[in-house]
C-alpha positions in Angstrom: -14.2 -8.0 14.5 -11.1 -7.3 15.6 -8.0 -8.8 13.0 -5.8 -10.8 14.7 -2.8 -11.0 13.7 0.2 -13.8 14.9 1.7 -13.6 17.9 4.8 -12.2 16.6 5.8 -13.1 12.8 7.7 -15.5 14.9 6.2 -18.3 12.6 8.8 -17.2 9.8 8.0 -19.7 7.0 11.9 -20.6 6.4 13.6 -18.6 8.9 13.8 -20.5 12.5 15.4 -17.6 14.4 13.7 -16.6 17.7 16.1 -14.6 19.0 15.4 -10.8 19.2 17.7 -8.0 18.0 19.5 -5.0 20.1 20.0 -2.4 18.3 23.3 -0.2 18.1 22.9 3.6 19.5 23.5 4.9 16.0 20.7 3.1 14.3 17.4 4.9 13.1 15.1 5.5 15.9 11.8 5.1 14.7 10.1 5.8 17.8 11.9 9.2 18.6 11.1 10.2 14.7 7.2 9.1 15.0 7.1 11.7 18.2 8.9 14.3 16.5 6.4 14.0 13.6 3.6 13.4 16.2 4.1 16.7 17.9 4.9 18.8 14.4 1.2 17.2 13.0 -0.5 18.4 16.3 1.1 22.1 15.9 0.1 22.3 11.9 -3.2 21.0 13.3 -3.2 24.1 15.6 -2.4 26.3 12.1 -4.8 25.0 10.7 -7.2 25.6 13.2 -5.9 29.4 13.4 -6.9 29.7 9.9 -10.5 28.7 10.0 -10.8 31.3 12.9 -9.4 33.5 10.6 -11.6 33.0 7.2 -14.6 33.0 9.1 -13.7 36.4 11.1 -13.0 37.8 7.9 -16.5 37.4 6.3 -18.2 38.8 9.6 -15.7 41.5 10.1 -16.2 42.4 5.7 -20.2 42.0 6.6 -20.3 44.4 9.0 -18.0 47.2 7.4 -15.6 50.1 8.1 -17.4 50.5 11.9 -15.6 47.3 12.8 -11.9 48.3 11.4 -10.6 48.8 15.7 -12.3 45.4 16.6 -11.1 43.6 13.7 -7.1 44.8 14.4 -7.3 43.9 17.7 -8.9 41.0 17.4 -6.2 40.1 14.6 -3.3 40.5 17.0 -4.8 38.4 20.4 -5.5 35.7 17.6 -2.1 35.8 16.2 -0.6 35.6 19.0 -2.8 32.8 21.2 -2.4 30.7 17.7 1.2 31.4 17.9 1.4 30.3 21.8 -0.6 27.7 21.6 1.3 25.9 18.5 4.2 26.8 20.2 3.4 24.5 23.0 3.6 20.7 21.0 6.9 22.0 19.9 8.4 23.0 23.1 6.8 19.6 24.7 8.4 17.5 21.3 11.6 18.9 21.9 11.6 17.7 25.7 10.3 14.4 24.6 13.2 14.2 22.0 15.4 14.4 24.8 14.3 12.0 27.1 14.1 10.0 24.2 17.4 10.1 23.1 18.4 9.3 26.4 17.0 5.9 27.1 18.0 2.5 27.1 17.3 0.9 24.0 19.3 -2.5 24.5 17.3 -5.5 23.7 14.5 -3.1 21.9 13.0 -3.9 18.8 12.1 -1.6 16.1 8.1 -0.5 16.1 8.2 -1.2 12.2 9.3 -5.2 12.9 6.5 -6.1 15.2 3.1 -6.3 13.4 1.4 -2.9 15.5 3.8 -1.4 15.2 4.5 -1.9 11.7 1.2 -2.0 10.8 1.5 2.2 12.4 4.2 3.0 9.9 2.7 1.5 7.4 -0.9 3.9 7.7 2.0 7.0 7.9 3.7 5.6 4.8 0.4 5.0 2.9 -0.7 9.0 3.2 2.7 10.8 3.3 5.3 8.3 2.2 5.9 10.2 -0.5 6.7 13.2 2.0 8.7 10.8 4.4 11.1 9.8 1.3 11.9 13.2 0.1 12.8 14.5 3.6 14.8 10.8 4.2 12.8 10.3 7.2 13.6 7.1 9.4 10.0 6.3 9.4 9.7 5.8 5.3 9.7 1.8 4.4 11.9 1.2 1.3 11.1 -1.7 -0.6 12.6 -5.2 1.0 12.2 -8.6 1.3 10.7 -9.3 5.2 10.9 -12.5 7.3 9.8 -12.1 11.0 9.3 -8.3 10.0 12.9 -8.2 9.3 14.7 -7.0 6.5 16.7 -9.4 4.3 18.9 -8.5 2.4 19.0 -9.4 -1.2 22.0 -11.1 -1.5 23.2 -14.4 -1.4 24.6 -14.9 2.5 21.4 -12.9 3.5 18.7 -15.6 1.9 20.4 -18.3 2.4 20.1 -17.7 6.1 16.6 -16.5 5.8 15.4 -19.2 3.4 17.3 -22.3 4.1 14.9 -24.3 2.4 14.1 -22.6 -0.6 12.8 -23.6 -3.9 13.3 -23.3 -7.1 9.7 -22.2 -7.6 9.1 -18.4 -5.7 6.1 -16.7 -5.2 6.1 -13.1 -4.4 3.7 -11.4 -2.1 2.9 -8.1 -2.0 0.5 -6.0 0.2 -2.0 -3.6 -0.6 -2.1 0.4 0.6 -0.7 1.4 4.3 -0.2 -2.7 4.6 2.4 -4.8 5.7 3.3 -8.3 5.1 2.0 -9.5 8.4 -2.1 -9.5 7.4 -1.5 -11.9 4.8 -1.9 -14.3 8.4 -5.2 -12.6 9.1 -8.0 -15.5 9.4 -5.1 -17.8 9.6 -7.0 -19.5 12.9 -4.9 -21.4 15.4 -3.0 -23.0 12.6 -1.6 -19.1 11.9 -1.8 -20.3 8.2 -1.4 -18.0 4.9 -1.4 -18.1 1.3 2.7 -18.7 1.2 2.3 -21.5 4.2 -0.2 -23.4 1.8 1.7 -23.1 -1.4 4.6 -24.4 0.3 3.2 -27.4 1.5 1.1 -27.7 -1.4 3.2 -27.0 -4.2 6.5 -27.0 -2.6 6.8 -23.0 -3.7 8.6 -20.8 -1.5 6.7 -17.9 -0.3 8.7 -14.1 -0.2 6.9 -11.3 1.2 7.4 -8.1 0.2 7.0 -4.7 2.3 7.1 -1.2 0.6 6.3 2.4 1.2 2.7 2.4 -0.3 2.9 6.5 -0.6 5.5 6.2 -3.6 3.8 6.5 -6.6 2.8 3.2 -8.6 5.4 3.4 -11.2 7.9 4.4 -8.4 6.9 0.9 -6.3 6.6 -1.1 -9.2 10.4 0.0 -10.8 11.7 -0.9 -7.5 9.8 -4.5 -7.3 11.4 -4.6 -10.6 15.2 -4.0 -8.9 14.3 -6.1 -6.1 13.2 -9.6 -7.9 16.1 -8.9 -10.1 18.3 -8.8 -7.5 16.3 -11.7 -5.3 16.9 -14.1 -8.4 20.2 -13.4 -8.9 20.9 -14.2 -5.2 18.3 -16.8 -4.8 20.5 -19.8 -3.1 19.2 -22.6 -6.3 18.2 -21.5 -10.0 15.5 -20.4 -10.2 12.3 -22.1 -12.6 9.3 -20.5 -12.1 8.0 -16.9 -10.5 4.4 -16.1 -9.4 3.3 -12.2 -7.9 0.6 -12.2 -6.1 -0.8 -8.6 -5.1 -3.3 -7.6 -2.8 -5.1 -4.4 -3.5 -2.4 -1.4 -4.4 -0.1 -4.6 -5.0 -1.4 -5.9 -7.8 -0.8 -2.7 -9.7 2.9 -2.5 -8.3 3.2 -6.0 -9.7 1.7 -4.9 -13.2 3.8 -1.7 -13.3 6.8 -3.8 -12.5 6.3 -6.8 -15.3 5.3 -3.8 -18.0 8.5 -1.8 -16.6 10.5 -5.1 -16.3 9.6 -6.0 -20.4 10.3 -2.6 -21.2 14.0 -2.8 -20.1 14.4 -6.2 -20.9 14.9 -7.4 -18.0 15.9 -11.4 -17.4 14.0 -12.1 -14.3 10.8 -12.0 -16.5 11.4 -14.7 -18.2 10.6 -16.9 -15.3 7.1 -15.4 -14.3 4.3 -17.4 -15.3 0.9 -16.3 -13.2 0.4 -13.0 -12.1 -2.5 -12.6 -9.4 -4.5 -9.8 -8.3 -6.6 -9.7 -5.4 -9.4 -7.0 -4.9 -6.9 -4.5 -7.2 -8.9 -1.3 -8.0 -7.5 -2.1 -11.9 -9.7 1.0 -12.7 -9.4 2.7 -10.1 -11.0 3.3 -6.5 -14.1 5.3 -5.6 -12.8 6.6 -2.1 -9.5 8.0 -3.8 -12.0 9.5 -6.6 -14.1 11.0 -3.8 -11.3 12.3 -2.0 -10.1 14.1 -5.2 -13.4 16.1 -5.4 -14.0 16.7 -2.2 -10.8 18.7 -1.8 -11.6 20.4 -5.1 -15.2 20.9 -3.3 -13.5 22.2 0.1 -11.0 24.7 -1.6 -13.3 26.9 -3.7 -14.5 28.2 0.1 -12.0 30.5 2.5 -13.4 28.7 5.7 -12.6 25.0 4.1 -9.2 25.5 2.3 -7.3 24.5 5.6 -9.2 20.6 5.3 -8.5 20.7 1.7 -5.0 21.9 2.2 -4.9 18.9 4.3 -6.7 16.2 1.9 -3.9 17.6 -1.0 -1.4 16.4 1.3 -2.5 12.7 0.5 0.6 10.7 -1.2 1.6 9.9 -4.5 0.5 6.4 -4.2 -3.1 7.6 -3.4 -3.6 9.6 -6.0 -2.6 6.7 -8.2 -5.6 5.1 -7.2 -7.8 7.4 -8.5 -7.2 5.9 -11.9 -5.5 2.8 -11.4 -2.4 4.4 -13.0 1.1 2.4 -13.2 3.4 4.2 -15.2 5.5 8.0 -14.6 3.8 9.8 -17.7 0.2 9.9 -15.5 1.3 12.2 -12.8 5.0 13.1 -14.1 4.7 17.0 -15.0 1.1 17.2 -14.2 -1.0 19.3 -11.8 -1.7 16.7 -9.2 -4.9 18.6 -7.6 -6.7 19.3 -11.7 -10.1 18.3 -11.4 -9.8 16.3 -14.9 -6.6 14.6 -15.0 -6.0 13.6 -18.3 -6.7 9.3 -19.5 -3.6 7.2 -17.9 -2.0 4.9 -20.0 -3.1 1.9 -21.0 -0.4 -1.1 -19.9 0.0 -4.4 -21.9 -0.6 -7.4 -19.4 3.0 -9.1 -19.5 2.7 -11.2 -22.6 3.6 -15.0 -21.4 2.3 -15.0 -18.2 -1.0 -15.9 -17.2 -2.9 -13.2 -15.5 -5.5 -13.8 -13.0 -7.9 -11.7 -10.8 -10.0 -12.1 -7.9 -13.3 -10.2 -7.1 -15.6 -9.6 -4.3 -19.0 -8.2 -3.2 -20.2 -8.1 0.3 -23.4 -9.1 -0.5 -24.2 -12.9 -2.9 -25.2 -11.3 -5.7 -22.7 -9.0 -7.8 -25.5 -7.5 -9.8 -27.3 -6.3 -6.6 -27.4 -2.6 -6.1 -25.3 -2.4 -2.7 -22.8 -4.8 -4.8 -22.9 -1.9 -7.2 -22.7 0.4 -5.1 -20.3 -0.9 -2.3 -18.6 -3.4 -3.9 -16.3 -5.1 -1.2 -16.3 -1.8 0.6 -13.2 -0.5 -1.1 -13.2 -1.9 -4.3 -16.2 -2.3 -6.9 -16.4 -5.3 -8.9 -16.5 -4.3 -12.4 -12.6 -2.7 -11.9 -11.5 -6.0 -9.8 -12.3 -7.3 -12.9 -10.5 -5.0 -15.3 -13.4 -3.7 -16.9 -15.3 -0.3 -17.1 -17.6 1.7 -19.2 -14.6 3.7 -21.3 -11.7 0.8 -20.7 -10.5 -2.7 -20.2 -8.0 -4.8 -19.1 -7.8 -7.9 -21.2 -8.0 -10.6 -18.8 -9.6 -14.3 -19.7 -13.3 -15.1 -17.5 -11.5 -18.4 -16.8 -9.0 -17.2 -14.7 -11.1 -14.8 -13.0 -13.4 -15.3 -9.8 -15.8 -13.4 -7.7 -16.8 -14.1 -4.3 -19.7 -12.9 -2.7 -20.4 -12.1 1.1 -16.8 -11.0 1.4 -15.2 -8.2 2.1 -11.6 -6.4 1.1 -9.4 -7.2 3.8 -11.0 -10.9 3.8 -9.2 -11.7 0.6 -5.8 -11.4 2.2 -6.4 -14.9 3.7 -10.1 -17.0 2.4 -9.8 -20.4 1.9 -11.8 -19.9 -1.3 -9.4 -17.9 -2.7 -6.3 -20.0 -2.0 -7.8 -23.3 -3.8 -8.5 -21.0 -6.7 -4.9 -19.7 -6.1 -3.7 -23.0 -5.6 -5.1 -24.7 -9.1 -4.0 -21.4 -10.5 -0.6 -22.0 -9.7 -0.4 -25.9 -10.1 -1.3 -25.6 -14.0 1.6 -24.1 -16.1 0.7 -21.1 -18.4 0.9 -23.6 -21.5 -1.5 -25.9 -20.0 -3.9 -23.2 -19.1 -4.3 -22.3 -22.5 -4.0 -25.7 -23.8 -7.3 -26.3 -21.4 -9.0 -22.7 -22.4 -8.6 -24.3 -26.5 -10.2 -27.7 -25.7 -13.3 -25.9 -23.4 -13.7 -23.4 -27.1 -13.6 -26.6 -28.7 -16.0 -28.5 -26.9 -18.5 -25.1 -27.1 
């Protein structure tokens, strides 16, 4: 089934503005930069298609020996130069697309990565190059921000009070998983377009903040700037602020580890005033499709006619190759050969002591003992490292603030009703009486 996602993110949880933005001729022009990198992806994929050609007419032209030295020099030069041509072409047609372009009208346009397709583009881009997109300062890279109608607000205090004019003193934070936005936290919402932070707030009178970020970064990278951006958030935050929750789906709840371990590390105030941490499917100990990925282009590069696809799996971002592991600090990849076959054990990070850290688990199938649940897990993310736990590590979280949910898949636990009244009694008991509740239940034992 098709997701469906709200109309616009014109539902804004605080903000009531309807009114649509026209941008300035000098602002970034996503759309022209996504062509320009559409047409230079096309003509590497014309390289790399060049390449093959040329591995595989290698081993017949060496298999068939000096006789074939005239054929194999001419046929050298016509493929040189028909690769050439032919790349050529996507560059000469992106530069005359640039141009037209440049030229048109963009009054009363929105930007592609504010509606929730065209976000939700920018966001798959982000998740496999980001890394690539920041280093070159590309328009189309997604820094880390606070979103309302897939706008950026500023973190400072004229920017939320506009955005949240009703806000709390209770905040909790969202934040997506990999090549995500915060608009499929609506997902499943039904006619009533409800999510998680719609719930809480008429629930529990929180105030919901969603987070969007470039998911290619690495971890330690997303969860130091989560870090800066609460910080600044609840120094700006229109009331005082009591209490803070993260909740993170996927990728997110290791940005929101990283940044409470990083946080506690520097000492940082803001930490003082989180009391639940949640993760939702989080591949805590890693995920089998980023492992598979690794091997595979190990597998692909020890033969001539492969290298080009494994030239092209290496090119997978920082923030995927953290999820090999489940890895959340710099030392993992910092000075390390990113394509080893064995990268060495990541660090082991302290859950943020204080805070009550839950998880949530699924299976696509009832039972989680069942071989496809094994296997498959919720399709992305197998159970046992939802869970924190593994063969070789563990992540110390308590069974009683834990769940698993059967018959559901990844995506589903952006927005299950399951999930949010576990969420919800989560959140509505204070870290002290969580405990105090976990004491009397050993008693009574």
């Amino acid at each position: 089934m098709t997701p469906q996602l709200p109309a616009t993110q014109s539902q804004p949880l605080e903000s009531s503005a309807s009114s649509r933005p026209s941008w300035p001729p000098g602002d970034p022009d996503e759309l022209r930069a996504l062509a320009e990198l559409g047409f230079k992806e096309i003509s590497g994929a014309i390289g790399g298609i060049g390449a093959i050609h040329g591995a595989v007419a290698e081993r017949v032209f060496r298999a068939v020996g000096p006789g074939a030295t005239v054929a194999r020099a001419a046929h050298d030069a016509i493929s040189r130069t028909v690769y050439a041509a032919v790349s050529g072409g996507p560059t000469a047609v992106g530069q005359a697309a640039d141009v037209a372009l440049g030229k048109r009208d963009r009054t009363g346009e929105r930007r592609l990565s504010t509606t929730p397709w065209g976000g939700l583009g920018l966001a798959a881009i982000n998740g496999l190059v980001g890394d690539a997109l920041e280093r070159e300062q590309s328009v189309l890279q997604e820094p880390m921000a606070v979103r309302v109608d897939g706008l950026a607000v500023p973190c400072e205090a004229s920017g939320l009070a506009a955005a949240f004019p009703a806000a709390n003193r209770r905040i909790v934070v969202f934040v997506h998983g990999l090549m995500g936005t915060e608009f499929p936290w609506w997902w499943g919402g039904g006619p009533s377009r409800e999510c998680y932070g719609s719930r809480l707030k008429r629930d529990l009178g929180a105030t919901p903040v969603f987070v969007r970020y470039n998911t290619g970064r690495h971890i330690s990278e997303n969860g130091h700037s989560l870090g800066e951006l609460i910080a600044d958030l609840v120094d700006a935050w229109p009331v005082e602020v009591d209490q803070l929750a993260l909740v993170g789906h996927s990728m997110g709840g290791l940005v929101c580890r990283s940044a409470c371990y990083q946080a506690s590390e520097q000492g940082a105030e803001w930490i003082r005033h989180v009391g639940h941490v949640v993760s939702l499917g989080t591949p805590h100990m890693g995920a089998p499709l980023a492992q598979g990925v690794h091997y595979a282009s190990e597998a692909l590069h020890t033969v001539p006619e492969t290298r080009p696809f494994a030239r092209f799996l290496r090119r997978r971002s920082g923030g995927i190759r953290d999820l090999r592991h489940g890895s959340l600090v710099d030392e993992d990849w910092r000075d390390c050969d990113p394509d080893a076959l064995r990268a060495k054990a990541c660090k082991e990070v302290p859950l943020l002591e204080g805070a009550t850290h839950c998880f949530v688990a699924a299976t696509i199938v009832e039972n989680p003992k069942h071989p496809i649940a094994r296997l498959l897990g919720d399709c992305l993310v197998l159970e046992p490292s939802a869970s924190g736990r593994s063969r070789t590590r563990r992540i110390p979280f308590e069974a009683e603030h834990g769940m698993c949910i059967g018959r559901t898949h990844h995506i589903a636990l952006l927005n299950h009703p399951l999930v949010y009244e576990r969420l919800r009694q989560w959140l509505d008991t204070s870290p002290a009486r969580l405990a105090a509740l976990a004491r009397d239940a050993d008693c009574h034992e």
